[in-house]
C-alpha positions as CSV (number, residue, x, y, z in Angstrom):
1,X,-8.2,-11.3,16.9
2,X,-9.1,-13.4,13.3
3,X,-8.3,-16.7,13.7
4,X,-4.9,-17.7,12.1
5,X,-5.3,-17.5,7.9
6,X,-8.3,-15.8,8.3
7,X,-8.0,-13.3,5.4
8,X,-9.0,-12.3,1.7
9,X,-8.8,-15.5,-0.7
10,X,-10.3,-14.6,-4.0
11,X,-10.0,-11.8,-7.1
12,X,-12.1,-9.0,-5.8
13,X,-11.0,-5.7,-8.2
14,X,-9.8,-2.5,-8.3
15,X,-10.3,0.5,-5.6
16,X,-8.8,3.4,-5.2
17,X,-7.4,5.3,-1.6
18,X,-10.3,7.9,-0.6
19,X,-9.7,11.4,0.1
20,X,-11.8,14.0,0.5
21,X,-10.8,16.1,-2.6
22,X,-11.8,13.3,-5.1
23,X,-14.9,12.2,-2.5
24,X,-17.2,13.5,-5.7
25,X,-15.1,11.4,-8.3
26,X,-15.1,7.9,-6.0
27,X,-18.5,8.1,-5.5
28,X,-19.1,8.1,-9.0
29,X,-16.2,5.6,-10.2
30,X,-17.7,2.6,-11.9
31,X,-17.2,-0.6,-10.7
32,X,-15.5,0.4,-7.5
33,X,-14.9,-2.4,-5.2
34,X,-12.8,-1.4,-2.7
35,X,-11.4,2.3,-0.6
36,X,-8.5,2.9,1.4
37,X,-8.7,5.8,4.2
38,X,-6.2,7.3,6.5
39,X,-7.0,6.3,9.7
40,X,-5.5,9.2,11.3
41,X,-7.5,11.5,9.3
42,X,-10.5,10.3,10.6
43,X,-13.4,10.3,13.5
44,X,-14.7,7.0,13.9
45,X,-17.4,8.6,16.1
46,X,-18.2,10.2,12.9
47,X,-16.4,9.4,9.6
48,X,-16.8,11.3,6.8
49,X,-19.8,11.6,4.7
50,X,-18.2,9.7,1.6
51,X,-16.8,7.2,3.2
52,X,-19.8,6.5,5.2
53,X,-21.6,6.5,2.3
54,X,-19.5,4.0,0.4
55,X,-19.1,1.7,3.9
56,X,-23.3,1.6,3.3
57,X,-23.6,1.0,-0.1
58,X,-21.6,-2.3,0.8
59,X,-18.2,-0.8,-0.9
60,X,-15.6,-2.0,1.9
61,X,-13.7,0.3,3.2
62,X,-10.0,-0.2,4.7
63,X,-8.3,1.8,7.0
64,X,-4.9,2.1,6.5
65,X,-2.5,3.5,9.9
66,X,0.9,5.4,9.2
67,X,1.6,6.8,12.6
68,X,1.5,3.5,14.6
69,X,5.5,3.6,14.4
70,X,5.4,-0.6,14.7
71,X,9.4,-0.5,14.4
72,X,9.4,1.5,17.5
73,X,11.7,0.0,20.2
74,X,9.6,2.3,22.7
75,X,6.2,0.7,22.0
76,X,3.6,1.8,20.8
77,X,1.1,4.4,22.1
78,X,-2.1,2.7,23.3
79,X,-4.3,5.6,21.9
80,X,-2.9,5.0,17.9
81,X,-4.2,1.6,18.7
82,X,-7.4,1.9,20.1
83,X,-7.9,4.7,17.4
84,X,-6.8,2.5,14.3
85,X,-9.6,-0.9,16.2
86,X,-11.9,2.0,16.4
87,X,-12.1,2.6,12.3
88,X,-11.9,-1.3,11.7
89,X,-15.1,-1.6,13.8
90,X,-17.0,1.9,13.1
91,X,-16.0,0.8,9.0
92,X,-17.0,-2.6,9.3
93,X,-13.8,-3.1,7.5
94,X,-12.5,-6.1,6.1
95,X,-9.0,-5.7,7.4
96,X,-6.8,-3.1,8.6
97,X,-2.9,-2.1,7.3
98,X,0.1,-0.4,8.6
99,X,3.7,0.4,7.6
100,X,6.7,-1.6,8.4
101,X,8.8,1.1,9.7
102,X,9.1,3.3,12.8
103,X,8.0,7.3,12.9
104,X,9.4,7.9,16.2
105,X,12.2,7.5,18.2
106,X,12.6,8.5,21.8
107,X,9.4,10.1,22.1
108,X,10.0,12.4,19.2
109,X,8.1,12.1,16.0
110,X,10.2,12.3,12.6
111,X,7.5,12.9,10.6
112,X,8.3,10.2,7.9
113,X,7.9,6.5,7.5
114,X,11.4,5.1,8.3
115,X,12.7,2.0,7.4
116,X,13.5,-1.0,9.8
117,X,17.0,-1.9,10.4
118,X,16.9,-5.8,9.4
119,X,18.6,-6.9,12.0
120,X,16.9,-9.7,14.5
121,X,16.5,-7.2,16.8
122,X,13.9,-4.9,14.8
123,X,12.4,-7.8,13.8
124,X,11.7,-9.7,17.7
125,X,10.3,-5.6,18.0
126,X,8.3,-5.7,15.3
127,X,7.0,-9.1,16.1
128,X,6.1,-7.8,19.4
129,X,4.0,-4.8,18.3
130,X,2.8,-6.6,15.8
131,X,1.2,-9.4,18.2
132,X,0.1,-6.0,20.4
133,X,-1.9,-4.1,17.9
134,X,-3.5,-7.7,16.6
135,X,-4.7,-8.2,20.2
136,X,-6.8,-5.7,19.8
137,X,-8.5,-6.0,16.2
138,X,-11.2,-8.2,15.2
139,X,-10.3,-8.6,11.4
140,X,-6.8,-9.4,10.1
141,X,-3.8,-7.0,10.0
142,X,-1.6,-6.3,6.6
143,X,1.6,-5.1,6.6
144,X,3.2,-2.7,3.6
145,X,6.9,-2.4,3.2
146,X,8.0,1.4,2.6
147,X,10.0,3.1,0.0
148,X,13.8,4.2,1.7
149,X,16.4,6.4,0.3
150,X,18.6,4.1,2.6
151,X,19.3,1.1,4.6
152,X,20.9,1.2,7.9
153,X,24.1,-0.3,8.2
154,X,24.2,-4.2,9.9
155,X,21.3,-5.7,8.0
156,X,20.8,-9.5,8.8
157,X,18.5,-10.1,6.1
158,X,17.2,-9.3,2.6
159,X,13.8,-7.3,2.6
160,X,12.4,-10.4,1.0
161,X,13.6,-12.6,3.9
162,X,12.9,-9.8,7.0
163,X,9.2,-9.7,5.5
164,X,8.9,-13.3,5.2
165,X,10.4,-13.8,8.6
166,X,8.1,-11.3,9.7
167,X,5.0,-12.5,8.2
168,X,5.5,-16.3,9.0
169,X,6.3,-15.1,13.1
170,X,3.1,-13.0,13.2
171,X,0.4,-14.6,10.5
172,X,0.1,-11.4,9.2
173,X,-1.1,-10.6,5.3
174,X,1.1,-8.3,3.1
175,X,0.4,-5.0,1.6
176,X,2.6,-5.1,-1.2
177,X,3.1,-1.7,-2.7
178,X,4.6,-2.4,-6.3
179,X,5.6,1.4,-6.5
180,X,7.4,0.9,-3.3
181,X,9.6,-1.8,-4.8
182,X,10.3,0.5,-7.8
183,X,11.3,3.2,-5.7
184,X,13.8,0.7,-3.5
185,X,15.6,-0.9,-6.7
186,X,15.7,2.7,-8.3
187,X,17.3,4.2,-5.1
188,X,19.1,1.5,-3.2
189,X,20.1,-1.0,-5.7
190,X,18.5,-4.1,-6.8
191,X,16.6,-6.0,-8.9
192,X,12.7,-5.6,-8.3
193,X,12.0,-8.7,-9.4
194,X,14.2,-10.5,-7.7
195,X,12.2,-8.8,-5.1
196,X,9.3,-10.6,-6.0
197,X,10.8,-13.7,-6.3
198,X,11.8,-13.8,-2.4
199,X,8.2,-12.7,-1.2
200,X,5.5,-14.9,0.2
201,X,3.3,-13.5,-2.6
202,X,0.8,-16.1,-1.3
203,X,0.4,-13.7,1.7
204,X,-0.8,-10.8,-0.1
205,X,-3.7,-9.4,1.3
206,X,-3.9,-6.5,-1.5
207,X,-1.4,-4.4,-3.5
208,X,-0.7,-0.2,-3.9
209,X,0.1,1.3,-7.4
210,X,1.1,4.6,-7.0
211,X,3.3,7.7,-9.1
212,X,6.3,9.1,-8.2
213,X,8.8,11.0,-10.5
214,X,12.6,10.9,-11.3
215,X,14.8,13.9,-10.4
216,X,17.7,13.5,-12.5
217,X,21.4,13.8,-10.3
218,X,24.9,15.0,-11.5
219,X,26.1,11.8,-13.0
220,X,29.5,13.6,-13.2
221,X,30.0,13.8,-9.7
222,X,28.9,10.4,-8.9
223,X,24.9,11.3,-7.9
224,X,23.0,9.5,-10.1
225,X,19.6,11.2,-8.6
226,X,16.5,9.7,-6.9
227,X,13.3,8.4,-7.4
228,X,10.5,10.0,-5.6
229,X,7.8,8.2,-4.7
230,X,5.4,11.4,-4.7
231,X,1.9,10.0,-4.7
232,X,1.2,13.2,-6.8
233,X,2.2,12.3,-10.1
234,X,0.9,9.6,-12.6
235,X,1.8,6.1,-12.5
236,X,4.8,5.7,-14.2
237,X,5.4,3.0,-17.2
238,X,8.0,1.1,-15.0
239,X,5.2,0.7,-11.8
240,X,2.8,-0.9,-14.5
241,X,5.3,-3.2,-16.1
242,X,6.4,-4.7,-12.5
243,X,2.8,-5.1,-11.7
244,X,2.6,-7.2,-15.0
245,X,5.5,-8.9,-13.3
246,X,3.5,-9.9,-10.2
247,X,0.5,-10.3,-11.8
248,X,2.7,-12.8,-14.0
249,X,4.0,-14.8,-10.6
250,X,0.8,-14.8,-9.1
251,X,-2.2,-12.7,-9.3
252,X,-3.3,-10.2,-6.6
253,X,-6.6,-10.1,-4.6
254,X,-7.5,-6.7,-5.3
255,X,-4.7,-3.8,-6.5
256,X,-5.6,0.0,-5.2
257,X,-4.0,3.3,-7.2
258,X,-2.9,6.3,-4.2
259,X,-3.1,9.4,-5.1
260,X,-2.7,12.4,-2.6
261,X,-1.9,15.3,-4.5
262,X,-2.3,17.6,-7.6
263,X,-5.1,15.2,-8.5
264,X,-5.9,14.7,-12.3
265,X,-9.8,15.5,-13.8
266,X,-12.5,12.8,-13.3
267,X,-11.9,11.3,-16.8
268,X,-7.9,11.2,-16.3
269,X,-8.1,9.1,-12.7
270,X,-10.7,6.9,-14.1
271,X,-8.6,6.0,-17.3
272,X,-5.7,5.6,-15.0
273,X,-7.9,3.1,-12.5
274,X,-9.1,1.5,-15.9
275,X,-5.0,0.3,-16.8
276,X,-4.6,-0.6,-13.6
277,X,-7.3,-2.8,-13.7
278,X,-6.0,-4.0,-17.0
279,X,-2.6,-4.8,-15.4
280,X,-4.0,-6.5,-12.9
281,X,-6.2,-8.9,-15.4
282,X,-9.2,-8.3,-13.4
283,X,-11.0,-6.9,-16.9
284,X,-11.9,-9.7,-19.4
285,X,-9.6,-9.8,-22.4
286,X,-11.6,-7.3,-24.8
287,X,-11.7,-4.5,-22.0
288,X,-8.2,-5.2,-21.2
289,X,-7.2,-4.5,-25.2
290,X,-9.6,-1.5,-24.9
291,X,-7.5,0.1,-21.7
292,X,-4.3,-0.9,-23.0
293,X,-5.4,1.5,-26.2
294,X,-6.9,3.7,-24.4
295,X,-5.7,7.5,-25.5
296,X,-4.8,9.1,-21.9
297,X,-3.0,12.3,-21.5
298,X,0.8,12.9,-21.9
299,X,0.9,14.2,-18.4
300,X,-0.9,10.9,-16.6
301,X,1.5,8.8,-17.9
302,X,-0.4,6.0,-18.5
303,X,1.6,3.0,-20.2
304,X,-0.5,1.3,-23.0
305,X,-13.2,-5.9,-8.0
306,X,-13.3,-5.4,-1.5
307,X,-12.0,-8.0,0.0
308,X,-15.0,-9.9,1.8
């Protein structure tokens, strides 16, 4: 295990989540400092061309778990651990992440990333599988709250002051998805940036942008409709303009976009990567005014360095 505070420190850039339909297009994306893979979607006997490729050209490479189920009050399965220290090692990655939430419950797997009751209870559980999956990695672990349609009933806690409880019990950095915290104050109620304001953003480790899309409700009958959090659409003007937000609280190591679905051409992702980077203030002034007025695509949706 690291030692305690062992973790990234200093601006690093922009990456983007790898996936093997846009392999061609990351490989080619200027100025690419870090990638994000699915840890279950890999060998790390033998990982994928691409990302092996990137991992040797000195581009780190992240995995990041989502089946570990680390709000589990069953434990965890010893083989999604190995597996996820298995891609830290065969990557030479910097650091490894994983979802605060639970996928299965009684030996059965629900197939989504639930959210944690926040209740003392999840959180001595979390705590304790955290601690078990860190015994077995040699670089730090990062933890990324999810996006909910709900919260279970009895919470003890904001999400701010679960995560921070969480964080300070286990030394562990945060994965702060901003889209995430869209999606929760669009769907359960809330002010995002209060959101921000209760976070240890001094923890970060690195930070998701990703798109979603709003499906409209029957305001008539009292549904006032939901926000998905889709990963296949463009980043919205409401994700950039809370990542200004953070960026104006404190600025992030290194911001990633996630796209897994109906991807956009080469040209469209990059000028999408290009705002990002913008909002983040990791391009000097003049580029910044350049992405800002950059001329993207209705569709994309596009409001006007890893981590070694």
């Amino acid at each position: 295990m690291a030692e305690p505070g062992a973790g990234p420190a200093t601006r690093l850039g922009t990456g983007i989540g790898w996936r093997p339909e846009i392999a061609g297009i990351v490989a080619e994306l200027p100025g690419l400092r870090f990638c994000e893979v699915i840890a279950e979607a890999i060998d790390p006997a033998a990982p994928p061309r691409g990302v092996a490729e990137l991992r040797d050209r000195g581009v780190p490479v992240i995995p990041h778990g989502v089946r570990l189920s680390l709000g589990s009050a069953d434990g965890l399965d010893p083989e999604r651990v190995a597996h996820l220290a298995a891609c830290a090692d065969a990557l030479d990655a910097p650091l490894v992440s994983e979802h605060v939430s639970f996928t299965r419950v009684a030996g059965r797997d629900a197939g989504h990333l639930l959210p944690v009751p926040r209740t003392r209870e999840a959180l001595d559980v979390l705590v304790a599988n955290v601690a078990r999956v860190q015994a077995e990695l040699d670089v730090p672990l990062a933890l990324e709250p999810v996006a909910a349609l709900f919260d279970w009933p009895g919470d003890e806690f904001t999400e701010a002051e679960f995560l921070t409880r969480l964080l300070d019990r286990t030394e562990a950095w945060l994965l702060l998805d901003v889209a995430n915290v869209h999606a929760n104050a669009v769907n359960r109620g809330g002010d995002p940036c209060a959101v921000l304001d209760g976070l240890p953003l001094d923890r970060i480790a690195y930070v998701h942008v990703a798109g979603g899309s709003e499906h409209p409700g029957d305001t008539a009958a009292g549904d006032p409709g939901v926000y998905h959090d889709s990963h296949t659409d463009p980043v919205p003007p409401e994700v950039f303009a809370l990542l200004g937000e953070l960026c104006d609280r404190r600025l992030p190591p290194a911001v990633m976009l996630e796209r897994d679905g109906r991807y956009p051409p080469a040209a469209e992702l990059a000028a999408e990567l290009a705002a990002i980077s913008a909002a983040a203030r990791f391009a000097p002034p003049a580029a910044r005014a350049a992405a800002a007025g950059q001329v993207v695509p209705a569709a994309a949706g596009v409001a006007p360095g890893v981590l070694r």
